[in-house]
N, C-alpha and C positions, 0 to 999 in steps of 0.2 A: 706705552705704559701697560703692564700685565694687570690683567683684576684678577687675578690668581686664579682664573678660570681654566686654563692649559700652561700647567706648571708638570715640568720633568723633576723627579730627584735623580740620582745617580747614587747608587749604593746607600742608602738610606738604611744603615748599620748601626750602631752604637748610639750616639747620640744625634746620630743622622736622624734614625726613625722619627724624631719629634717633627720632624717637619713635614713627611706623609701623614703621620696619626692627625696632625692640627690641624692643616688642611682639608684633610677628607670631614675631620670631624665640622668643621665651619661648612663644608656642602661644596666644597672646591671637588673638580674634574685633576686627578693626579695621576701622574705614568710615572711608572719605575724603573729604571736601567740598571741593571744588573752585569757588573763585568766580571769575567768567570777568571777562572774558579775561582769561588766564592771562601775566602780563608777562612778555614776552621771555625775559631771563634765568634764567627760572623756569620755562621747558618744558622744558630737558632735565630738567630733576631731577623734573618730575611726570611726566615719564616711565618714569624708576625708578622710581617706587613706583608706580604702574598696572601696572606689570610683578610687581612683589612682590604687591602689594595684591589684584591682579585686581581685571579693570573693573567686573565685578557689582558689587562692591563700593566703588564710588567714583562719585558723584552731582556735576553741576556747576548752580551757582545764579547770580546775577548778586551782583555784590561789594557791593552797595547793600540789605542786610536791607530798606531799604522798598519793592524793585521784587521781592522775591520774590513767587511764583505761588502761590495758596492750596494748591496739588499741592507745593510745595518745603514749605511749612510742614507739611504734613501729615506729607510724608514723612521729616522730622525727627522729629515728634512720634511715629509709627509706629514708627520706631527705639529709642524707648526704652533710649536711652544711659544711662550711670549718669557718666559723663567726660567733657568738651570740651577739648581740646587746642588752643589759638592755634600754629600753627605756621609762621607769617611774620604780617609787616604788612600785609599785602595779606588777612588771613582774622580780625584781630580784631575786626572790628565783627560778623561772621557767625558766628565763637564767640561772642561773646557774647549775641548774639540766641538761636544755638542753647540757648546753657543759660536765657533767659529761655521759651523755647517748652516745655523738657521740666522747668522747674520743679526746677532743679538746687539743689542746698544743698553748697557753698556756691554763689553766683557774684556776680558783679560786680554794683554798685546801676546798676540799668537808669536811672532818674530821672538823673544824669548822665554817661551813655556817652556824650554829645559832649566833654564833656571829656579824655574819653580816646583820642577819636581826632581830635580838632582840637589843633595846636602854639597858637592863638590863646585856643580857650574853656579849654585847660589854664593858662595863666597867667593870665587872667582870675578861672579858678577860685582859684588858690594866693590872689591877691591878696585877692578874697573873703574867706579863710581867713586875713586877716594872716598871712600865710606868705613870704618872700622870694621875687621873683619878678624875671622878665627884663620889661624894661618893652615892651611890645609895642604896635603897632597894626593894624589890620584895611583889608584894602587891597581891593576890589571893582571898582575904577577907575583909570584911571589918573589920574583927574581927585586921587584921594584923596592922591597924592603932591606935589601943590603946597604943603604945611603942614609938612615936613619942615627942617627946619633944623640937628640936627647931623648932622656924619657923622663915622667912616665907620657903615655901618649893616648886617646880617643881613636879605636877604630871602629866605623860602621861601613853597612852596606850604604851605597848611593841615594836608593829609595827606598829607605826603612822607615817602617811607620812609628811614632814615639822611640821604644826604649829596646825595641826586636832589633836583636844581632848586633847591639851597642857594647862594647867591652875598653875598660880601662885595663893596657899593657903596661908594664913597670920593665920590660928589657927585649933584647932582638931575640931568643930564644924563645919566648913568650911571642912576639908579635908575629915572629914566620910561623910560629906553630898554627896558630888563629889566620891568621890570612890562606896557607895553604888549605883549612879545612871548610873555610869560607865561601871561596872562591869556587862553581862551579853548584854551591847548596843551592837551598831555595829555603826562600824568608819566610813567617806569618803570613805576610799579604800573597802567597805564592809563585812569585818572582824568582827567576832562578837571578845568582847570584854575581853578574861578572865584573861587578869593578866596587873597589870597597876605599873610601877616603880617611886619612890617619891626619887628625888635626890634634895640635896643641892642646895642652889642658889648660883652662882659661881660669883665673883667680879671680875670685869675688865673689858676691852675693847673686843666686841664681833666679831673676825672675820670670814668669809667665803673663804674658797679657793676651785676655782674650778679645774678641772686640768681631766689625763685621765693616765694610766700608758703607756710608751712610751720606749721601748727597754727593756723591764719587769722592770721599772723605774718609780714609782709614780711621774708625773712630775705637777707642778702649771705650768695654762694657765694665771687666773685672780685671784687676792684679793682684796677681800672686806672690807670694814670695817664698820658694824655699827656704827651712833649714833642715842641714844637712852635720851628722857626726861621726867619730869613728865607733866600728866592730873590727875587732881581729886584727887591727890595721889597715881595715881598707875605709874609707869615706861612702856613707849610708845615707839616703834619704830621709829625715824624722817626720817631715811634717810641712804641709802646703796653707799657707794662711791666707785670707784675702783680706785688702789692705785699702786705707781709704785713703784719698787722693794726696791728704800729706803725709803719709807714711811710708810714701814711694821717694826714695831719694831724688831731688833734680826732676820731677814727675815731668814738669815741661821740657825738659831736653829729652828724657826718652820718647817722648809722643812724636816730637819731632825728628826724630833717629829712626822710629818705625815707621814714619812717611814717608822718610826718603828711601828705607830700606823696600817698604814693598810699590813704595816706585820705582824704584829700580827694577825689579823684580815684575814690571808691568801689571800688578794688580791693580783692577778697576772695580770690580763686585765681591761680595760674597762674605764668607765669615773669615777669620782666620786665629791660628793658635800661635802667638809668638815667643818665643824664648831668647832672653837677652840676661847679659849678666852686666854688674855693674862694677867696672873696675876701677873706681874711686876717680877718675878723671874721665872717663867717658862710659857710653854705653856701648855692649858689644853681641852683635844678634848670634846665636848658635844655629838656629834654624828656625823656619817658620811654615804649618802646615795650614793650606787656604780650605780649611773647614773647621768642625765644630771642635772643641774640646771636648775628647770623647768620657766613657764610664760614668756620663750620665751628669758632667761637671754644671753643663747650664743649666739643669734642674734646681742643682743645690743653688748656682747663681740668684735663680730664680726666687728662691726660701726666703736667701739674705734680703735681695736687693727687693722685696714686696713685688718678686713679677717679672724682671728685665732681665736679659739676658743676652746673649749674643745670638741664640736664637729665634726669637720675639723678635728684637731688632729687622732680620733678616726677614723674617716674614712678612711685618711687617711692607721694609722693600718689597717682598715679591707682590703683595697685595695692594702695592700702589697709593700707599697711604702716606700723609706726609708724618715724617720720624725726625724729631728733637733730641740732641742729647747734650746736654751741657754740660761736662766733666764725668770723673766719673759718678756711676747712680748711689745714692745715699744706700749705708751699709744698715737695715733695718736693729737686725742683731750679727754679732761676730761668727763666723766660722773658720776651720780648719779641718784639712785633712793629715789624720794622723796614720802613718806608715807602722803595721808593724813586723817587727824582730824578734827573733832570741840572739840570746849573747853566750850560748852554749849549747851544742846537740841536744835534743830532747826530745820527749814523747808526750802529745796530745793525749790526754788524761779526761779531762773532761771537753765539751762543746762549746767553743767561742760565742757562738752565733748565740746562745741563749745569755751568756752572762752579757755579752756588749749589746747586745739590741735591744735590752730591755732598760738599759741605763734613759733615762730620760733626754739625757739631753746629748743620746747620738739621737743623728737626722737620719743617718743611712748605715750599711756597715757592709763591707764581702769579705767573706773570710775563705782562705780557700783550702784549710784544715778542716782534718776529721779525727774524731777521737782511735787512736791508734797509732796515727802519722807520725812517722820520726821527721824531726826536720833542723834543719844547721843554724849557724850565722851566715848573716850574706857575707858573701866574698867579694863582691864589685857593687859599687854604686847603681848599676842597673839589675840586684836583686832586690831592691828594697820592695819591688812590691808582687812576692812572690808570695806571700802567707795573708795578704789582706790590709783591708783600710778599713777606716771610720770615721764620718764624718761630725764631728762634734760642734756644737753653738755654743752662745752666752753671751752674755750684755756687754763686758768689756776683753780687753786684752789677760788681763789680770785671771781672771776668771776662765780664759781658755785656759792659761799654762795651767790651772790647777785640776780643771779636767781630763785634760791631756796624758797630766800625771796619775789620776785614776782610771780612766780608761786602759791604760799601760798595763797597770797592777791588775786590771779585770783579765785583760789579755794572758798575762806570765801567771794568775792563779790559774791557768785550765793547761800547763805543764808543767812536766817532771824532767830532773836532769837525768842524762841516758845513764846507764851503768858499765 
């Protein structure tokens, strides 16, 4: 059992970083791994914790566990960690290699870690599994997308992290054009790009569950639910609610759909970010990534839920404490995250950040306009959150839609339509 005393994080990025800063801050002994290159987005924030962490204490390896140097495996196993931490997408294939070197109990079944970090061989595997699955194919070529026939269709990279190099195609003109430019790039996480999976568009109600496994028990902390509407004709992200245990349709057949899914998928530790949708007769996993939910989501968890989170949780484990969760944690006050849009080209006139932050009752807000910016309607359901979010509370359901609805109008008074 770890007493958090030689705890590794592995990319402790985004929302990773909570688990270096809480530890160190409790008096914990914490290493940092670092697998290079370090994607854009994600340097300033490894730079806070290099700052916290101190550099002694923070090693970088190459992000591909099979190109590590027999001196990185060593000096893993010389560490003598009792905890591995996934703390972004970009570092769980390297946790989990980690706790395969230092012989960890629990950790993930090493025999299918491609399943866990391929979107292709995880539904490959569910199907395996007679388990409900998104019907997928494997793209290496461009040549592989001449056989395609219905549309519209879902193409991503293999190991794309959230919503990077995700594109909804409506015809073969459109999809060879995206596959040929794809094929050979290099993602966010800086992955070059060689095999890209086109699955089905799946109908229903879109949700997220975050959670962590807890007594070797994949447990939910938070659910989410998407809704989503049209711009321009394409289908938009509006808005991510979090939901209390009866407001999740069937709550007990999804819990039990996500146990069998990430056992399947040999999970035994850690956190994980599930996406399922629900298509009226059963539930159907899209993908699931075995760390935190990142832009800082377990904080706000943390707001709602008086404290808990998928993070806590998880620490918790690492610190050898005994962890109780009996459904999920009572929702204090209501939150959502609101997506915003324009619904016509337009110019940033005035500064977001000052009318929506100071609304009372946003909890957080990123905006990533500036006054002068010209900017569109999304064109794909993976632009919705190109201009920014906000995180709004309130007591009940009722009382979100109607702040949601002013938040909106806070957002569309600081543009102008173009000329």
């Amino acid at each position: 059992m770890n007493d958090g005393h030689r705890t590794l994080v592995v990319d402790p990025t985004s929302s990773g970083k909570l688990f270096a800063e809480r530890l160190i801050a409790h008096g914990y002994d914490v290493d940092v791994l670092f697998t290079t290159p370090i994607p854009e987005p994600f340097v300033a924030g490894a730079k806070e914790v290099r700052e916290v962490v101190g550099d002694a204490r923070c090693r970088f390896v190459d992000m591909r566990p099979g190109d590590w140097t027999d001196s990185d495996c060593e000096a893993v196993i010389r560490g003598a960690w009792g905890y591995v931490v996934a703390g972004a997408e970009s570092g769980i294939a390297a946790a989990d290699h980690a706790r395969e070197l230092l012989g960890l109990h629990p950790r993930n079944d090493f025999s299918v870690r491609q399943a866990r970090y391929d979107k292709f061989a995880a539904q490959k595997t569910l199907e395996s599994r007679g388990l409900s699955h998104v019907k997928s194919r494997l793209v290496v070529s461009p040549n592989d997308v001449q056989t395609v026939e219905e549309y519209p269709v879902i193409v991503k990279p293999v190991d794309s992290a959230g919503t990077d190099g995700v594109c909804l195609v409506n015809g073969h003109a459109e999809l060879s054009e995206y596959v040929t430019a794809a094929l050979g790039s290099t993602n966010a996480m800086c992955r070059d790009i060689s095999s890209l999976v086109i699955q089905e568009v799946v109908q229903g109600d879109e949700y997220v569950v975050d959670g962590a496994v807890v007594n070797g028990i994949p447990t939910a902390i938070s659910v989410g639910v998407y809704r989503k509407t049209w711009s321009q004709g394409f289908p938009v992200y509006k808005s991510l609610t979090w939901l209390t245990e009866h407001e999740v349709p069937r709550y007990g057949e999804l819990i039990e759909y996500l146990r069998e899914c990430l056992g399947a998928l040999g999970v035994r530790v850690g956190c994980f970010h599930f996406e399922a949708f629900d298509r009226g007769s059963e539930w159907t996993m899209m993908e699931v990534g075995l760390r935190p939910h990142g832009g800082g989501h377990p904080l706000y968890t943390e707001t709602l839920t008086g404290g808990i989170s998928q993070v806590s949780v998880e620490l918790a484990t690492c610190l050898g404490g005994e962890v109780a969760i009996d459904g999920l944690p009572r929702l204090g006050i209501r939150g959502r995250v609101v997506f915003f849009a324009v619904d016509q080209q337009s110019t940033v006139i005035s500064d977001p950040r000052e009318r929506i932050g100071s609304a009372p009752y946003v909890l957080e807000s990123h905006i990533a306009v500036s006054p002068g910016d010209a900017v569109t309607p999304p064109k794909s359901l993976f632009d919705t959150f190109a201009l920014g979010f906000a995180v709004i509370t309130g007591d009940t359901w009722d009382e979100l839609e109607t702040r949601e609805v002013n938040v909106r109008a806070l957002f569309a008074g600081c543009f102008s339509a173009a000329v």
